[in-house]
Every structure is written in C-alpha cells, then in structure tokens.
C-alpha positions, 0 to 999 in steps of 0.5 A: 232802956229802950233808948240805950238799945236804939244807942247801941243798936245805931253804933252797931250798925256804924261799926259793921258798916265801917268793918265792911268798908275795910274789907271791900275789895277794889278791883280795876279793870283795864280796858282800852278807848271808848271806841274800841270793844275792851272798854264796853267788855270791860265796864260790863264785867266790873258791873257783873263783878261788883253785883255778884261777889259779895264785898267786890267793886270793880271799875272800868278804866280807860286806857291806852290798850293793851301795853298800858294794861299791862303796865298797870298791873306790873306791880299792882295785883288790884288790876285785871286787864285785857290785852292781846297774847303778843304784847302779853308776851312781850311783857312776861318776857321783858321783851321789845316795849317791855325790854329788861322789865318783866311783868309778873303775869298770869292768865285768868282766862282766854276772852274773844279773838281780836281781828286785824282791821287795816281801814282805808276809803275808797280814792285813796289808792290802797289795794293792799299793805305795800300800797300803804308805802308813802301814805299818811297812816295811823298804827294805833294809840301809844300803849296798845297791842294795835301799834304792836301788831301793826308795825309787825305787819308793817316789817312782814310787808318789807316797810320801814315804819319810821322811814316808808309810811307818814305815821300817826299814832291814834287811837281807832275813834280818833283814826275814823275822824282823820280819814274822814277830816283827810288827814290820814289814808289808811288806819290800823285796829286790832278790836272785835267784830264789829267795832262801833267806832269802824261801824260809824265809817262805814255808816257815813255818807259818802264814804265806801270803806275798803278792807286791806287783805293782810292773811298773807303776813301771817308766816312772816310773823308767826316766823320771828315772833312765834304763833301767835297769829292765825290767818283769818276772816272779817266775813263782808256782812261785818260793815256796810260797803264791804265788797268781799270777806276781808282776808286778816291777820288774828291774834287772841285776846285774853285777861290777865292778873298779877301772879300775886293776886289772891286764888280766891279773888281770882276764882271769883272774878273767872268763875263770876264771868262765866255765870254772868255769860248771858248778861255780857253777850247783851253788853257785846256780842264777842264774849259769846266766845267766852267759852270753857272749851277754849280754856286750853294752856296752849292758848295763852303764852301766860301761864294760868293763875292757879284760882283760875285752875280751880275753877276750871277743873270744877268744871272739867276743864284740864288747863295743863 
C-alpha cells in the first residue's frame, strides 16, 4: 500500500511538474550590445522578472538597439524592448525604416535618458559636428536608434551622410577598438551615462577623448521630426580627459510591448521593475531614473498599455 502511495505520490508530482511547465511564460527582452547600457539593463530585469513573478522566465538578448527591438516585437507579444522614443515613433507610425510596416506598439513605461555621445580623440581635427565632413566615422550599428539619431544630426548640421562623411556602421564596442586601431576619427553613441565601452577609451593610455558639443542641432530636429529631443549635458566628470561639460543632443528611452500582450503580463513586468528598483541601481546606476513621477502620456510618442495604467493608477499616477 505504502508503495502504491509512493507511485502516485512520484506521478503526481511528474504531473504537476509538467503542468507547470506548460504554464510558464517566456518573456524576451531585447536590449542592445554588450557595450552599451540596454544589454546589462536588460539582463537585470529579466533576472528580476524571472525571480519575483511566479511561472515568468524572462531572457536578455543581444541585438542590434533599438530598430531590431522593435522589429522582434512587431508581431511577437512574447518580447519586451528597449528603445529610443524616435525610432519608436518611426515604427508606430511605419515611417523612414519602418516605411508602410506599422508596429503594433504600446509603452510600459518610461526608463532613463539616453545621451548623445559624438566621440573623437585628440589630433583628429574635430572641433565640432561640420568638422566631421570628409572624416572616417561610424553612426552606429545597423538596427539601432544610434544610426537614427545620428544621420539626423548629420542632416541638422548641413551633411550628406552618404556623400560628406567615410562611414561605418559599428556598434559603440566595436567603434572604441577602430578609433584606437585609426581606422575611424570620430564615432557616434546614443547610450546612458557612462557607457562602459566609451569608459574604456577614455581609460587608455595615451588617448585624450574629445566630446563634440551637438545641443546646437537640437531646433533643427525637433523642427522636422518632432520634440523628441532636448538640449542637454554630459557633465565633464562623466570620462577622465573630458575638459568641460559636453553640451548634447537627448532623446528618452523607453520600454515598449506588443498591444497584444496580456495586462496581467504587462502589469507584472512594470509593477516587478519598480519593486525591484534598488536591485537594478546596483546592476547600473541609470535606472535611479526609473521614476513614478516620470510616467507621464506626454513623455512617450506610444500610447500606454492599459496593464501598465492599472499599475500606475495604483499607484497614483494618471498616464492620460
């Protein structure tokens, strides 16, 4: 008797273990390369996200930024990405690299600002963006809001991205080795504040980075494209051989699902980050700026998933 109990007991167990199996939700989120700051950002919330919501596994995956997030959720409500709010845009409305494809996006909530670096060393002769005419350069990897921004800023400044400027298209690891290497003069990265990868260019032996002011660009896009853009600071203590604050171009990053994700999986995942809030400060400094006061409709060109909503009007926060 006490055999067929053990039996059952162990078949039991199998069945509930394969039950739970079926249930689990499988949650992706896309970040960027592992130079930048979505990629650490985003392993710590899936860690956070697989720990606390009973049945979750979440993922990180390496991507190309921001586009190629947006791509994988076009179609797919398993994904959650990070992404800059212009390319964002560009997607909801199946515009520029997203032309006659409309993503079906909403926000979940608003993450950090992400701050345009235009990078260059010492004995390059760059002073400023019109310097970067004729100069070996990179805009970014293919698939980020990085090459977005960049060939904005690129046009706002009077340059023919195809036609002024040598261009590569490297991601900002990639970009730091061919400044050192000389195979570039200048790169640009849209990333938070600091990003390991420009920290490490810094850091070199030898090498004095120079910061391009680009604030003064900030009309000229905000004029055609919309305000998505702020004039901004990287303050000077930000990298070693910075001279003076660096005067730049911002855009917000946020984090973004298919409409068609469930509110009670999007509820879990904003309401999880923002429980979790001290543990992904020690992952990177930038989420600090995970803030209930910046959840606001007018931050984001998305509209707000409605389990997102919920979990800000919990918490007192009107999004509309």
């Amino acid at each position: 008797m006490n055999t067929s109990i053990r039996r059952f007991a162990f078949l039991l167990c199998l069945c509930v273990g394969f039950f739970q199996a079926a249930v689990a939700e499988n949650i992706s989120i896309a970040t960027g390369g592992t130079g930048g700051v979505y990629y650490p950002i985003g392993g710590g919330i899936a860690s956070m996200l697989s720990k606390k919501v009973p049945g979750m596994e979440a993922t990180a995956e390496v991507t190309g930024g921001s586009v190629d997030n947006l791509k994988l959720i076009d179609g797919d409500d398993s994904y959650i990405g990070l992404t800059m709010s212009d390319a964002a845009q560009d997607a909801y409305k199946g515009e520029n690299k997203f032309k006659d494809n409309k993503v079906p996006l909403r926000t979940l909530m608003i993450l950090y600002p992400n701050r345009m670096h235009v990078v260059t060393v010492d004995g390059r002769g760059i002073e400023k963006i019109a310097d970067l005419k004729g100069k070996r350069i990179s805009t970014g990897s293919p698939g980020s809001a990085t090459e977005v921004m960049a060939f904005r800023m690129l046009e706002a400044a009077g340059l023919d991205k195809d036609k002024d400027v040598d261009r590569e298209r490297l991601g900002v690891a990639e970009s730091v080795s061919a400044v050192k290497d000389n195979k570039i003069d200048a790169f640009f990265w849209v990333g938070g504040l600091p990003t390991a990868a420009v920290t490490d260019l810094a850091n070199t032996p030898g090498t004095k980075i120079k910061m391009i002011d680009n604030a003064d660009l900030v009309g000229a896009m905000n004029k055609k494209y919309g305000d998505l853009y702020i004039e901004d600071t990287i303050p000077k203590s930000t990298y070693r051989g910075m001279e003076q604050d660096n005067k730049q171009a911002t855009v917000m990053n946020i984090l973004v699902a298919n409409e068609k994700m469930s509110d009670e999986t999007a509820y879990n995942i904003v309401k999880t980050i923002f429980d979790s809030r001290d543990d992904l400060i020690a992952v990177h400094k930038d989420t600090a700026e995970f803030k209930l006061e910046n959840q606001k409709a007018a931050a984001s060109p998305i509209p707000f998933h409605p389990g997102a909503i919920k979990y800000f009007a919990e918490k007192g926060v009107k999004i509309n």
